[in-house]
C-alpha positions as CSV (number, residue, x, y, z in Angstrom):
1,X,-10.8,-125.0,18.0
2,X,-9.8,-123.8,14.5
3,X,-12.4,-122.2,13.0
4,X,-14.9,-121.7,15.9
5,X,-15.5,-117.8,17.0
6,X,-15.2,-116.7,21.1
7,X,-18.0,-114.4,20.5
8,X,-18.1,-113.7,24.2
9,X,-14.8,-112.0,23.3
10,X,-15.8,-110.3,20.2
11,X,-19.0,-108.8,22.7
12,X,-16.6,-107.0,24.7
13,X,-14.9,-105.6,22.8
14,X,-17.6,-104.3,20.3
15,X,-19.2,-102.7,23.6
16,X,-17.0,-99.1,24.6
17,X,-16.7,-98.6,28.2
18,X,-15.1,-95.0,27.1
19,X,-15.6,-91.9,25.1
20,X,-13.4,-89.7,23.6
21,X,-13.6,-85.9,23.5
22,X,-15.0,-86.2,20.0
23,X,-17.7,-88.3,20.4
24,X,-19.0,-86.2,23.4
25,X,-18.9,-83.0,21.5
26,X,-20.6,-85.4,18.7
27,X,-23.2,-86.9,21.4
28,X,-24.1,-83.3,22.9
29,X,-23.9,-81.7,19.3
30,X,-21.0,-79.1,20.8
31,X,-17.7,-78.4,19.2
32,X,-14.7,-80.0,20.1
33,X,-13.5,-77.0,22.5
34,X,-16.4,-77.0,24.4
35,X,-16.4,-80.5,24.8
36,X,-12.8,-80.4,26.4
37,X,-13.7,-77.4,28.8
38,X,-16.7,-80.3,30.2
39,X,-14.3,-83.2,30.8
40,X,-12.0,-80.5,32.1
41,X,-14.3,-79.3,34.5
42,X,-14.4,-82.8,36.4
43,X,-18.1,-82.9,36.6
44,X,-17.4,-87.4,35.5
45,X,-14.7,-89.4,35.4
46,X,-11.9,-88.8,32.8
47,X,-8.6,-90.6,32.1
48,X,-5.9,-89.1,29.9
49,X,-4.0,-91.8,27.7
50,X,-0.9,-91.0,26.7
51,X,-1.9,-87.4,24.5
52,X,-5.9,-88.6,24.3
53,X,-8.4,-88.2,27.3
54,X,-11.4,-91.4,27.8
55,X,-14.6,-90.9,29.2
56,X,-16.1,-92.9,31.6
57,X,-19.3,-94.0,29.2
58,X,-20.8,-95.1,32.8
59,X,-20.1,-91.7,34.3
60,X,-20.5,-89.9,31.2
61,X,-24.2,-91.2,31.0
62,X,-24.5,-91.0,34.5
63,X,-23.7,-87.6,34.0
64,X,-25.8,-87.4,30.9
65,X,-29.2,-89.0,32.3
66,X,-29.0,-86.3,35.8
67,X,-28.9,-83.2,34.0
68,X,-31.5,-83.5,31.1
């Protein structure tokens, strides 16, 4: 199979399931620390990784699409 691309493979991982902090606070056009004090207050699923925190993009959206 030399030479031939999985691009089933290559889909999921071009497709984020998560955020970080920094895209949200570039996504709601807040700064950083505001950003933090949202996922902080629990209001969608958040997962801290070693010293960074991911979004849920599902529940961040979720989230997003309720309270616009």
């Amino acid at each position: 199979m030399d030479g031939i691309k999985d691009t089933s493979q290559e889909k999921i991982v071009s497709e984020k399931q998560t955020y970080t902090v920094k895209e949200i606070a570039s996504l709601l056009n807040i700064s950083k620390r505001s950003a933090y004090d949202l996922v902080n207050s629990n209001q969608f699923a958040s997962v801290r990784v070693g010293r960074t925190i991911r979004v849920s993009r599902m529940a961040f959206d979720k989230w997003l699409n309720k309270n616009c």
